[in-house]
N, C-alpha and C positions, 0 to 999 in steps of 0.2 A: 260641369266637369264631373267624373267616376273615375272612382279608381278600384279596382278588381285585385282579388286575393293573388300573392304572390303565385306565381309556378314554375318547376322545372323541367325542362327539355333537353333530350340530347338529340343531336339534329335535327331534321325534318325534310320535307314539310309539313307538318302536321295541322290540322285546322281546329280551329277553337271558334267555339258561340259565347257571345257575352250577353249579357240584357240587364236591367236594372239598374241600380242608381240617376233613377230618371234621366235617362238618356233622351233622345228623340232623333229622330229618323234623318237628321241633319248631324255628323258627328266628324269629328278629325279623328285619329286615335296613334297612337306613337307607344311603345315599349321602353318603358324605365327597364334600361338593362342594369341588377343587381352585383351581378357574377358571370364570369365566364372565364376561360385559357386567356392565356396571352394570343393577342392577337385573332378572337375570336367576337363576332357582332354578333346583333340578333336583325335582321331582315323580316319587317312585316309587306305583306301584299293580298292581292284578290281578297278585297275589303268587300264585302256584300250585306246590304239594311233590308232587313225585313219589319214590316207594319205587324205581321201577327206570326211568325216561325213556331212552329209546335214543339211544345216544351220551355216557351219563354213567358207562360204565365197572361198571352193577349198583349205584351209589351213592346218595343220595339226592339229589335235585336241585332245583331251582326253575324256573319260569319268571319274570322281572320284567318288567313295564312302562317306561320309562325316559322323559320327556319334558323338552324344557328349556321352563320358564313363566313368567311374567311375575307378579308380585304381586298378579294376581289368578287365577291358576293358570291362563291362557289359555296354549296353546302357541303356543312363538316361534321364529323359523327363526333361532335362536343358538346360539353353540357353548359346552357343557357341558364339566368333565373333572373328573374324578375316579372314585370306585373303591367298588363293593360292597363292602358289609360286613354280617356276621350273630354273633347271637347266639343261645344255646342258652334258652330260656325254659322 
C-alpha cells in the first residue's frame, strides 16, 4: 500500500502521475477525499500503469484522471483535497 502527498483541485479533469512507495504495476487506487462543498465527490478514472513512464525514476507509474462531481458524477468547478492511495492486488 502508498499513500501520496495531500492535493488540491478545483474541478477537472485533470491528470496526475504517481510512482514510488514501491508500488508495482499490479495496483487498485481510490481518493481519500479530505474536503470538499456540500454535496461534492471526487471521481477517479482512466487509470493507466506504466513499467518505465519518463520522469518516474525507471519505476512503475500511473497515470490518474482526477475530477471533482456532483451526485450525479457531472463535473463541478469545486474544490477537492485529499490524497491518492494504492493497493497491491
Amino acid at each position: 500500500m502508498a499513500t501520496w502527498n495531500t492535493i488540491t483541485q478545483t474541478g477537472g479533469p485533470q491528470r496526475w502521475t504517481v510512482w514510488g512507495g514501491n508500488i508495482t504495476n499490479h495496483e487498485a487506487f481510490a481518493f481519500t477525499l479530505q474536503s470538499s462543498e456540500n454535496n461534492v465527490g471526487a471521481l477517479i478514472s482512466d487509470v493507466t500503469v506504466y513499467v518505465d513512464q519518463g520522469g518516474a525514476g525507471g519505476e512503475p507509474s500511473y497515470n490518474i484522471t482526477l475530477s471533482a462531481v456532483d451526485q450525479f458524477a457531472n463535473s463541478v468547478d469545486q474544490g477537492i483535497t485529499g490524497n491518492f492511495e494504492s493497493n497491491g492486488v
